[in-house]
N, C-alpha and C positions, 0 to 999 in steps of 0.2 A: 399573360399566362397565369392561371390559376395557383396557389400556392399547395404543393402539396400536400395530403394526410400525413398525420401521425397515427397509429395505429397501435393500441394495447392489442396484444395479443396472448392466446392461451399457449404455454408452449407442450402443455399436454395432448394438448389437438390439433397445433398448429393453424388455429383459429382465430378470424379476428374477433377482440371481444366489442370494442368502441370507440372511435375516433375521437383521440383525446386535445388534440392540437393541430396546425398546421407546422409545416418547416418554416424558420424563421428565414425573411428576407435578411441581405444586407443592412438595405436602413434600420430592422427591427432589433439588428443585431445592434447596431449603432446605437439608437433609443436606448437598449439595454442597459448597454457601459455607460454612455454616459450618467443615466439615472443612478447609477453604481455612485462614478466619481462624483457627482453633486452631494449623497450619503456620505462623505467621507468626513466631512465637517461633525456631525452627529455621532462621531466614534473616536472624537477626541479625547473624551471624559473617560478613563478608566473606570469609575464606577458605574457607569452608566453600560460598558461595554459588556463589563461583568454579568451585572445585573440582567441582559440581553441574553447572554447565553445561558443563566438560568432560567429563564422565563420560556426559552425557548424549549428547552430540557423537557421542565414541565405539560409545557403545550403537546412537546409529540407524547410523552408520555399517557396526556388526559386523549390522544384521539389512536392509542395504540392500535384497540381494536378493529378499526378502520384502515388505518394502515398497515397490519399486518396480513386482514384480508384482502386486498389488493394488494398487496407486496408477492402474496402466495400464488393469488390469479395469475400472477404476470412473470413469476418466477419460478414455480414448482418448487421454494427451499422446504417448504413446509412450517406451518402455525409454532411449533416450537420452536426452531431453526430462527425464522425471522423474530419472534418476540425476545431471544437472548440477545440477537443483533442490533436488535433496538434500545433494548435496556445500556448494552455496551455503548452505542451511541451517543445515550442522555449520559452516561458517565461521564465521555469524553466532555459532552460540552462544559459539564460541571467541572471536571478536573481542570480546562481550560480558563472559567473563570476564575479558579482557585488562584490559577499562575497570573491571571491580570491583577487582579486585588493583592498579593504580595509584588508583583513587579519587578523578582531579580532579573526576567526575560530581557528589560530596559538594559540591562548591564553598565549601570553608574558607576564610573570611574572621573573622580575629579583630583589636578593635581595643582598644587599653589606654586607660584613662583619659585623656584631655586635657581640664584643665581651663581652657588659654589657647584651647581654640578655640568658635566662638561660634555656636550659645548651646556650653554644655562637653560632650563628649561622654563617656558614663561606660563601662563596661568591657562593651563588647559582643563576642557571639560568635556565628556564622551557618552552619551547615551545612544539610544537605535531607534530610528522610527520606522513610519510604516512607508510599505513600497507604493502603493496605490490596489487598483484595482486588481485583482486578481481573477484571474481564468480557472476554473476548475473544468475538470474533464472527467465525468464521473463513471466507475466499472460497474461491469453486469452482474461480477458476482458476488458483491456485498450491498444491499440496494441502499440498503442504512449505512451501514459504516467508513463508504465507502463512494459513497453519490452525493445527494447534494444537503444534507444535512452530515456528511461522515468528517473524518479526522482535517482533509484540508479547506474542508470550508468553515470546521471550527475552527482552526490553528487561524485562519485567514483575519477571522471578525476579532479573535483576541488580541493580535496583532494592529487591528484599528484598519484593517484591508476589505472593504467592500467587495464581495463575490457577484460571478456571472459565471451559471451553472452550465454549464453545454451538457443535454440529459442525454442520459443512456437511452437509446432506443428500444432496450429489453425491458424496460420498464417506465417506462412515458406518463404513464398515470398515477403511480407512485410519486415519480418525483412532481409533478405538478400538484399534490396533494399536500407533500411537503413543503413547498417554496411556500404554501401561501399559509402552512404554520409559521415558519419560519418567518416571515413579512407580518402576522399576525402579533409574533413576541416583537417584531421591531417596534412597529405602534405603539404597542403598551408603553415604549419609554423614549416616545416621542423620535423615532429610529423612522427616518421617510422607507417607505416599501422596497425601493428601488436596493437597500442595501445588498440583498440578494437577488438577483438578476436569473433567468431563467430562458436558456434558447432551446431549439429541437431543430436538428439537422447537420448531416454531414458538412453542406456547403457552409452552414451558419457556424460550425468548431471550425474551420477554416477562416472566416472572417476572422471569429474571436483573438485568435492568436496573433493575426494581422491590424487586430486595429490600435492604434497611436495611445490609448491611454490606457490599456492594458500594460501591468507593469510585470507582472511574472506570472505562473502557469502553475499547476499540479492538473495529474495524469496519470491516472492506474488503468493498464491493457495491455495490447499487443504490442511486439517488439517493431513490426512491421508500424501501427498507425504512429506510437508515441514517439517515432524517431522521425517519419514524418514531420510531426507538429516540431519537435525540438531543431531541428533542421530550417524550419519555419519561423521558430522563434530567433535564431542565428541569424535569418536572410535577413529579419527588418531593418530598416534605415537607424533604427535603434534598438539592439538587441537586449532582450529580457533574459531573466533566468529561468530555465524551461525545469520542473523539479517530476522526471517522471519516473513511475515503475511501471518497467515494460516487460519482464517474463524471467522466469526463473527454474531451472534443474533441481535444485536443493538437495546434492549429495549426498548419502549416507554411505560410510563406512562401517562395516562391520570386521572386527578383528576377527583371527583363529579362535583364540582364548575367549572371545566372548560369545562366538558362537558354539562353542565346546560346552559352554558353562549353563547358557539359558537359550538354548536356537528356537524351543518352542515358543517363550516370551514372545522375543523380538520378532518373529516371522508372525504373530498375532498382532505384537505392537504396528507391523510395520502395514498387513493391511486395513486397522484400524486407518491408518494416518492416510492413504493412497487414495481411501473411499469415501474418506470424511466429506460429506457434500455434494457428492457424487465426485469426485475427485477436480470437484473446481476451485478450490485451493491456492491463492498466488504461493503458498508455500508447501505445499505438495512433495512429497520425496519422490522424485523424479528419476535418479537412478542410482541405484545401491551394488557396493560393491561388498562380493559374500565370496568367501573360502572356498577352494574347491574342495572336495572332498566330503568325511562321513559329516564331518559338523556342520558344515554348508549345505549337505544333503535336509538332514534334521530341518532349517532354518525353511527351507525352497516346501516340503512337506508343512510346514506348519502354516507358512504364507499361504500355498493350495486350498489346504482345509479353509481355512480362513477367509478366503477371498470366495472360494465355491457357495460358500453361505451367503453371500450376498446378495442382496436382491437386484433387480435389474432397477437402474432410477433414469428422471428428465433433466437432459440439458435444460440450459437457462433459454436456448433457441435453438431451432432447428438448422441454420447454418452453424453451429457448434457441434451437435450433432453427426452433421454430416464431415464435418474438418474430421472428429473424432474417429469416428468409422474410417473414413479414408488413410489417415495418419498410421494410425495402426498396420492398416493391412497394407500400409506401405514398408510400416517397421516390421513385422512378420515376415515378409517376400525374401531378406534378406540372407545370405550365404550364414548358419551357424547358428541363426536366429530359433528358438521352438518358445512353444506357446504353451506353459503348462495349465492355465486358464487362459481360455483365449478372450480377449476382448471383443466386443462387437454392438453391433445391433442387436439390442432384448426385445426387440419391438418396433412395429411401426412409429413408435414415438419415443422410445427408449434406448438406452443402451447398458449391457453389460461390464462389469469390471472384469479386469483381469491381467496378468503380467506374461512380460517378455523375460527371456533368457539368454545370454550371446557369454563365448569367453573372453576375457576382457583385455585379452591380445589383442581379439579386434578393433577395440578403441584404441587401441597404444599409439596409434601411426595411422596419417591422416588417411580418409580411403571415402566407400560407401555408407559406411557402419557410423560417419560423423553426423547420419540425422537421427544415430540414438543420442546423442549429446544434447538431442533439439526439445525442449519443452514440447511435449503433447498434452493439451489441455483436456482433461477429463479423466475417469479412473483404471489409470493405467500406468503401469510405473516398468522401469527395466535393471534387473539382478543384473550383475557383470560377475559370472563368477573368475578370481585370479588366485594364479600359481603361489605367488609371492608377493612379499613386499616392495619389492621393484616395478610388478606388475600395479600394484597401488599407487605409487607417487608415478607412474608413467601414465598413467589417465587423468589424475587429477593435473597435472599440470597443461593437459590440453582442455580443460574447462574453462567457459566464462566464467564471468562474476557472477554471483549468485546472492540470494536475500540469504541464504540458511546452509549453514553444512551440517553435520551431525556426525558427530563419531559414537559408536558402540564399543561399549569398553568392559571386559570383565572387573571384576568385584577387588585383584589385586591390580590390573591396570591403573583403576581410578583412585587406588590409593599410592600411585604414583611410581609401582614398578613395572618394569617392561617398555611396551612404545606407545604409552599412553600419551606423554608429553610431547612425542616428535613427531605424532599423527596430528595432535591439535596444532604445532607449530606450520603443519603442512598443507591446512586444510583455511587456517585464520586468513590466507590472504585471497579468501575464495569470496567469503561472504563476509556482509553485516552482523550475523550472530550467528551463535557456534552453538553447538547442543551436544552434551553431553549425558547418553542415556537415555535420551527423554525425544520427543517425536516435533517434528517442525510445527504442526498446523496446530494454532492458536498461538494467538500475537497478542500477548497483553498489554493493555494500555496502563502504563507506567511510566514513573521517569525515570529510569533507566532503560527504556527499552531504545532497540534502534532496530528501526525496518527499512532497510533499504543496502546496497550494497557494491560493489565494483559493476561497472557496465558488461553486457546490457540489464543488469536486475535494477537499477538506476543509473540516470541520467547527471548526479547530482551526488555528493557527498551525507548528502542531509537524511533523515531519517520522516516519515510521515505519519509516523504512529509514537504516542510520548510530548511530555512536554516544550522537548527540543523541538518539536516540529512545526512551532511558532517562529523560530529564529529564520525560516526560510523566506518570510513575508517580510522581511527588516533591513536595515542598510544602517551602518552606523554614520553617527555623524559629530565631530568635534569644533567646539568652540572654542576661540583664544583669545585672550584680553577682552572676553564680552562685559560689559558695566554688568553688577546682580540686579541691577533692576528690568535688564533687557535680556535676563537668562530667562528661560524658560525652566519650571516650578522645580523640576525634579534635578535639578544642575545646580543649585543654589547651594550655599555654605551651610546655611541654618537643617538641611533637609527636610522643608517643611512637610513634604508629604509621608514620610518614614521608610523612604525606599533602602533595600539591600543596597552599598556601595561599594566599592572601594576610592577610602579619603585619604591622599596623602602615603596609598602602599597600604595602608592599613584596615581591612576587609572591614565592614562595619553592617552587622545584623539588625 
């Protein structure tokens, strides 16, 4: 049996543009990993590893042009859109080699003998290595930041973790553009190809996560696939750590007091935020809760204006598309539900932004009204206007987890009077990060950030975006009574290589 196409396709047209691959077999998948684990030798060297992910930086950087026009073909984000995504990606990998060349990521902790403390402690010593091969599983809607050059296939290689890409199908020819930069920076520093791995096929991201030297996972998508694969990763005969984001509401509350104060702002801020990308967004304000009455009138009036100016944009695919349209006009149908901008179809190829309305009694208590709780991917967001404060903390408590909450707070709230404090205390145990004032979409890459949040917005405690997001490829490991000449370089007393430790309790810079 013949193996099948892969297909770039335009999703302007819904058009094929060129058969860029086949789906990978089984065995190809196999070939794949192992070529991965044979690389793993070649990523021992922390300067070496470093040096890889700048070089790599570089490379997408020197063939942007190229890949931003095919990124565009095959994604409709448009030439600005992906060239910022791109530039954000070459950062990551730099910022990741930052954290391999200082090495606090290692977490050296070395402790000497103490036989006065009780029960005695003997001569232990604690760094992390790497897990092995890693599975990535890459989203539709960041082709860069978030495919096979994005955050977990950097985090993976700084870690010293050999990648195998499972490609998005919304963009096939992008990432096969990029593997072979990516394989190109490994060369330069003697790094075999195989470091990054490359498959195409639903059946082949099924193998991937089944085969025996795959050591852990990352996974940005649907709540539906990525629980799937995590479920999958649980079955094997030896279970991995499956680190996925799989879909996310991302809360907004809006106070009285702050929509009394600024309701035009934030119903502008808010569909700025909704649309941004055409509302493809993993952190998208998905449903906001607003006052009823004149100040939440103001708020729903400004969002209108605002959202009515929009132009109609393209899914990333036409089954996206079509979930969207459908979704909708299934949340519309509903008892309470009006459409002050309706969503929809803009087009044979398009769709409209627009928002829903319901009161947010009907969320209170479980019923029909629980598939507005549900993530609708695309730009379309749902007000819940409520009576009271009661009515507030009675909806948020029947939410997932979530990546983002956001509270809206008047000018004397956030300076700490009123119920500025016991909204954030109410809302912290919803999501990974809180937002205060300011709108969810955009995730800066920093260290302090953290993307990821109570299930289902992740699978995992860990964060995917940031310097921490190395620590999910890692397993610590301790040695006792090892001779210094059989420790390995970075455990030793002298600290030859200069790494961050803690010696003895005592942190050392």
């Amino acid at each position: 049996m013949a193996a099948a196409p892969v297909w770039s396709v335009d999703p302007r047209t819904g058009k094929q543009r060129e058969q860029v691959a086949v789906e990978a077999t089984a065995q190809e998948v196999d070939a794949a990993v192992r070529a991965a684990d044979a690389a793993r030798g070649a990523l021992t060297d922390r300067t070496v590893r470093a040096a890889f992910l700048r070089t790599a930086a570089d490379e997408l950087k020197a063939a942007e042009s190229t890949l931003v026009e095919v990124a565009d073909a095959e994604t409709a984000l448009g030439p600005v859109r992906l060239a910022g995504e791109l530039a954000r990606t070459c950062y990551q990998l730099r910022a990741f080699a930052d954290i391999v060349d200082e090495g606090e990521f290692l977490g050296v902790v070395v402790n000497h003998p103490d036989d006065t403390a009780t029960p005695p402690i003997p001569d232990l010593r604690r760094y992390k290595v790497p897990l092995g091969v890693v599975a990535v599983y890459s989203a539709s809607n960041f082709p860069f930041a978030f495919s096979v050059p994005g955050g977990d296939t950097a985090s993976a290689l700084a870690a010293g973790c050999p990648v195998v890409v499972k490609a998005h199908p919304d963009h096939p020819g992008l990432s096969e553009l990029v593997a072979k930069v990516l394989r190109r920076a490994a060369v330069r520093h003697d790094i075999p190809e195989g470091v990054v791995g490359l498959v195409h096929g639903f059946e082949a991201g099924i193998e991937l996560i089944k085969h025996p030297l795959i050591a852990a996972a990352g996974f940005t998508g649907s709540i539906r696939g990525g629980r799937a694969l995590f479920d999958a990763a649980a079955a094997r005969p030896v279970p991995i750590p499956f680190h996925g984001e799989l879909g996310s509401l991302n809360p907004v509350v809006v106070t009285e007091a702050a929509a009394t104060e600024r309701a035009e702002a934030i119903g502008a801020g808010l569909a700025g935020s909704m649309t941004l990308g055409v509302g493809q967004f993993c952190v998208k304000p998905g449903l906001v809760l607003v006052p009823a009455g004149a100040a939440g009138d103001g708020l729903v009036k400004s969002l209108t204006d605002a959202v009515s100016d929009t132009d109609a944009g393209v899914l990333l695919d036409h089954r996206m598309r079509d979930n969207f349209v459908a979704g909708v006009a299934e949340r519309a149908a509903l008892p309470d539900v009006e459409s002050p901008v309706t969503p929809g179809p803009g087009g044979e190829h398009t769709v409209s932004a627009g928002f829903l309305t319901v009161p947010a009694a009907r969320l209170t208590t479980e019923g029909e009204h629980d598939l507005l709780l549900e993530e609708c991917f695309g730009p379309v967001t749902v007000v819940a206007r409520y009576e009271d404060e009661a009515e507030v903390r009675a909806v948020l408590s029947r939410l997932p987890g979530n990546l983002t909450a956001t509270v809206q707070l008047s000018a004397e709230e956030a300076a700490g009077e009123g119920a500025g404090a016991a909204l954030l205390a109410e809302v912290t145990p919803l999501a990974g990060r809180v937002l205060v004032n300011g709108w969810p979409t955009g995730v800066a890459v920093a260290a302090a950030q953290h993307h990821g949040g109570p299930y289902p917005a992740t699978t995992s405690t860990s964060t995917s975006v940031g310097g921490t997001a190395v620590e999910r490829w890692l397993r610590p490991v301790a040695y006792q009574g090892v001779p210094e000449a059989l420790l390995p370089a970075e455990l030793r007393d002298g600290n030859p290589l200069g790494l961050p430790r803690r010696f003895n309790g005592v942190l050392e810079r």
